[in-house]
N, C-alpha and C positions, 0 to 999 in steps of 0.2 A: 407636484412632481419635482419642481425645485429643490422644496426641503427635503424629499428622496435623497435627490444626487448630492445633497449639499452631506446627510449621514453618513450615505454611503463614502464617499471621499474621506471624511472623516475615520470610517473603521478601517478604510483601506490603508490609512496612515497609520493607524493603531497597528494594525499586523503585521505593516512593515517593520515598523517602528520595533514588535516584539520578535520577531524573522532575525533583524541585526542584532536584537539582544540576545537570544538562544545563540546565533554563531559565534558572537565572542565567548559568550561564557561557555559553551562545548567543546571549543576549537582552540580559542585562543587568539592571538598574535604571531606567535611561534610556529617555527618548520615550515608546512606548507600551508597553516592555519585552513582556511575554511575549506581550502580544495580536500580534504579528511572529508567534506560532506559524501562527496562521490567516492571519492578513492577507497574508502573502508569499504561501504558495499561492494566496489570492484573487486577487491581482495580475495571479499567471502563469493563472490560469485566464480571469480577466478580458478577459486581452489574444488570448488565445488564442479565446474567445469572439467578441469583436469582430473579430479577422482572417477566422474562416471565414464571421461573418455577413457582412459584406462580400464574399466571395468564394463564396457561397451556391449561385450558377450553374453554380463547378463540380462541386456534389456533386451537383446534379440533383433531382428529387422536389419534395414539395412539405411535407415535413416542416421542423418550426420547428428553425432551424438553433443556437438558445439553448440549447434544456436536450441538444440532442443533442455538442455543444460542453463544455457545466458536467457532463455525466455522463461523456461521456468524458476528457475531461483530469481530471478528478479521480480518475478509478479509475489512470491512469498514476499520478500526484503519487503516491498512496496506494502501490503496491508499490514503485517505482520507489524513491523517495524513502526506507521502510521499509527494502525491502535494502541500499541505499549508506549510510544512517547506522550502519550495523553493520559496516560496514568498519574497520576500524584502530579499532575500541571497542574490545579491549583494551589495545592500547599507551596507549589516551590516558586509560584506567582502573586502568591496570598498579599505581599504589599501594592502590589500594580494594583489590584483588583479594587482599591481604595480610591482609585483615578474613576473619576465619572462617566472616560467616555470607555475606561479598559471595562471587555467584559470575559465573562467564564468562555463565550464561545468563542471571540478572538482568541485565548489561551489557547484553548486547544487547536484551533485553526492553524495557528502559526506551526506548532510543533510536527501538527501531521503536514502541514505544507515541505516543510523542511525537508522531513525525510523523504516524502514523492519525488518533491527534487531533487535528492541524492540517488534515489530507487531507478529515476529517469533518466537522469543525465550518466550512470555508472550503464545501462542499459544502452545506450545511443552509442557512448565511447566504444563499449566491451566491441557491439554489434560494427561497428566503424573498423577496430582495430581487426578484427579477427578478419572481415570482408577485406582488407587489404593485404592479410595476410593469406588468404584463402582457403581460410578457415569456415566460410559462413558468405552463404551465396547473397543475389540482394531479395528483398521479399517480394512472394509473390502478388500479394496485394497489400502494399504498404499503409494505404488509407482503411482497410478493413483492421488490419493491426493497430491502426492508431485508436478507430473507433474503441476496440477491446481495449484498447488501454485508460483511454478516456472513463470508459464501465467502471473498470477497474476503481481508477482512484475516485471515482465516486463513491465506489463500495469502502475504500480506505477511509475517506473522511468523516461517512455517514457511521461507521464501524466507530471510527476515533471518538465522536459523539459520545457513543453508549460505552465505553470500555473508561473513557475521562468521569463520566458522570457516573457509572457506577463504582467505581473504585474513590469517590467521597461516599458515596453512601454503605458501603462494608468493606471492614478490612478481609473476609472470608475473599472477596474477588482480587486481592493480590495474591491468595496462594491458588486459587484455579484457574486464575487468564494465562500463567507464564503454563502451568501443566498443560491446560486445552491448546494452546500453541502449540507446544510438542505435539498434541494428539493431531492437531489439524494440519501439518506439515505434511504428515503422508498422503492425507486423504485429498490436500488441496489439487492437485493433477498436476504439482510440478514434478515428479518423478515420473509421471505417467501419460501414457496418453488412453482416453475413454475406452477406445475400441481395445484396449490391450486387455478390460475387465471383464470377467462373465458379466451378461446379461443382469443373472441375477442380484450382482453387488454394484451394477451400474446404475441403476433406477434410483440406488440409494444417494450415492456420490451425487448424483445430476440434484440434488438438493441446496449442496451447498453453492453458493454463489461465486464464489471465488473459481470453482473449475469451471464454470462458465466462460470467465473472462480467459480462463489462461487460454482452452479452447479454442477462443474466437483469435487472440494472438496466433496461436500456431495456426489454425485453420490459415491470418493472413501472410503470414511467413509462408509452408508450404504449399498452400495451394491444394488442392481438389488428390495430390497423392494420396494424401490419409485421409479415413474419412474421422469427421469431427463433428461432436455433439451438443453442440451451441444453441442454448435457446436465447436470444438478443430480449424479448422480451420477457424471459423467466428472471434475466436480472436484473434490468430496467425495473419491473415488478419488487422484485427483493430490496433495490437501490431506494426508492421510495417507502415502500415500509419501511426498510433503517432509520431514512434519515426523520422520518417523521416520529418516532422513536425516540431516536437520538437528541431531535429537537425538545421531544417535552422534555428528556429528563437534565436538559441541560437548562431549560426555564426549571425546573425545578429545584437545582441544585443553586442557581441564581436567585432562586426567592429564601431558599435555605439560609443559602450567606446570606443576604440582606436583611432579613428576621433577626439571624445572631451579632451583627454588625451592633 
């Protein structure tokens, strides 16, 4: 058990250690340097915010068109952003990888770390600022919201896995990850909510995992108003086949490199 925690200590110093290297080399020193982690995601969720509230009549209802806008675009930012920063993380880490204790899954650990924490903290601020401006009431069950967020970035990390590791293994998966992203933007339930689809296109959407979680965020933001179609354990289920998944192919792409080494 010892030498556990003595490893673990050690990788937790590796991913810090690569955490502060992605923000300088992303960010910089310069302007507002590493506050750009959140502030860009605020931007884009910002703008995104103020186009649907404008455009409010064509979602219909009489739900506040703010935190349904800031909670969905941020659970997109969050996976979305997560698996694409794990893409070509090893080639652009390819000399760390030479270090005995750096590995392929700290590489990508760190990158999808980053952005959660951008995804998260631009998400808490937006939700803070607008709620003082009275814009965005407080939630109704705050701790049910965290849980779905929690889902969430497990879905992110365990996603970042398979999106880092197959993009070593074909260059065809860098011209279909960024197209399936567009494709999955609409379908992920951040423009929507469940109840708003026939029946019959809704059975399908309830597949993917992502509108799970955004679900269970709004479900604990509004409360019992809407009704919402959250299965807790359809994605808990999916979270784990990901990451077990994710995990071979990232021992795989580890034994890869070290064969060509």
């Amino acid at each position: 058990m010892a030498e556990f925690y003595k490893s673990l200590k050690i990788q937790l110093r590796v991913i810090y250690a690569l955490l502060m290297r992605e923000i300088i080399t992303r960010y910089g020193r310069h302007n507002i340097g590493f506050a750009w982690l959140f502030v860009e995601p605020m931007i884009f969720t910002l703008g995104v915010a103020a186009l649907w509230n404008a455009t409010k009549s064509a979602h219909g209802g009489d739900i506040a068109i703010i935190p349904f806008a800031v909670i969905g675009y941020s659970t997109v930012l969050c996976w979305r952003n997560g698996a694409s920063r794990a893409a070509k993380a090893v080639d652009a880490n390819m000399g760390l990888l030479y270090h005995r204790n750096v590995k392929v899954m700290d590489v990508f650990l760190a990158r999808a770390i980053l952005e959660i924490v951008g995804a998260t903290a631009s998400f808490l601020l937006l939700s803070i600022i607008f709620h003082l401006a009275g814009a965005m009431e407080a939630p109704n069950n705050f701790l049910y919201m965290a849980y779905g967020w929690f889902l969430l970035i497990w879905f992110t990390i365990a996603l970042a896995f398979i999106v880092g590791a197959l993009f070593e293994m074909s260059e065809v998966v860098d011209r279909l990850w960024h197209a399936l992203t567009y494709l999955l933007f609409p379908l992920s339930g951040a423009a929507f909510f469940v109840y708003w689809i026939p029946e019959g296109l809704r059975h399908y959407l309830l597949y993917l995992p992502m509108v799970h979680a955004t679900e269970m965020i709004r479900h604990g933001y509004y409360g019992d108003i809407i009704p919402t179609f959250e299965s807790v354990g359809y994605i808990i289920w999916c979270n784990m086949v990901l990451s077990f998944l994710g995990l071979v192919l990232v021992r795989y792409i580890t034994r890869k490199l070290e064969s060509s080494s």
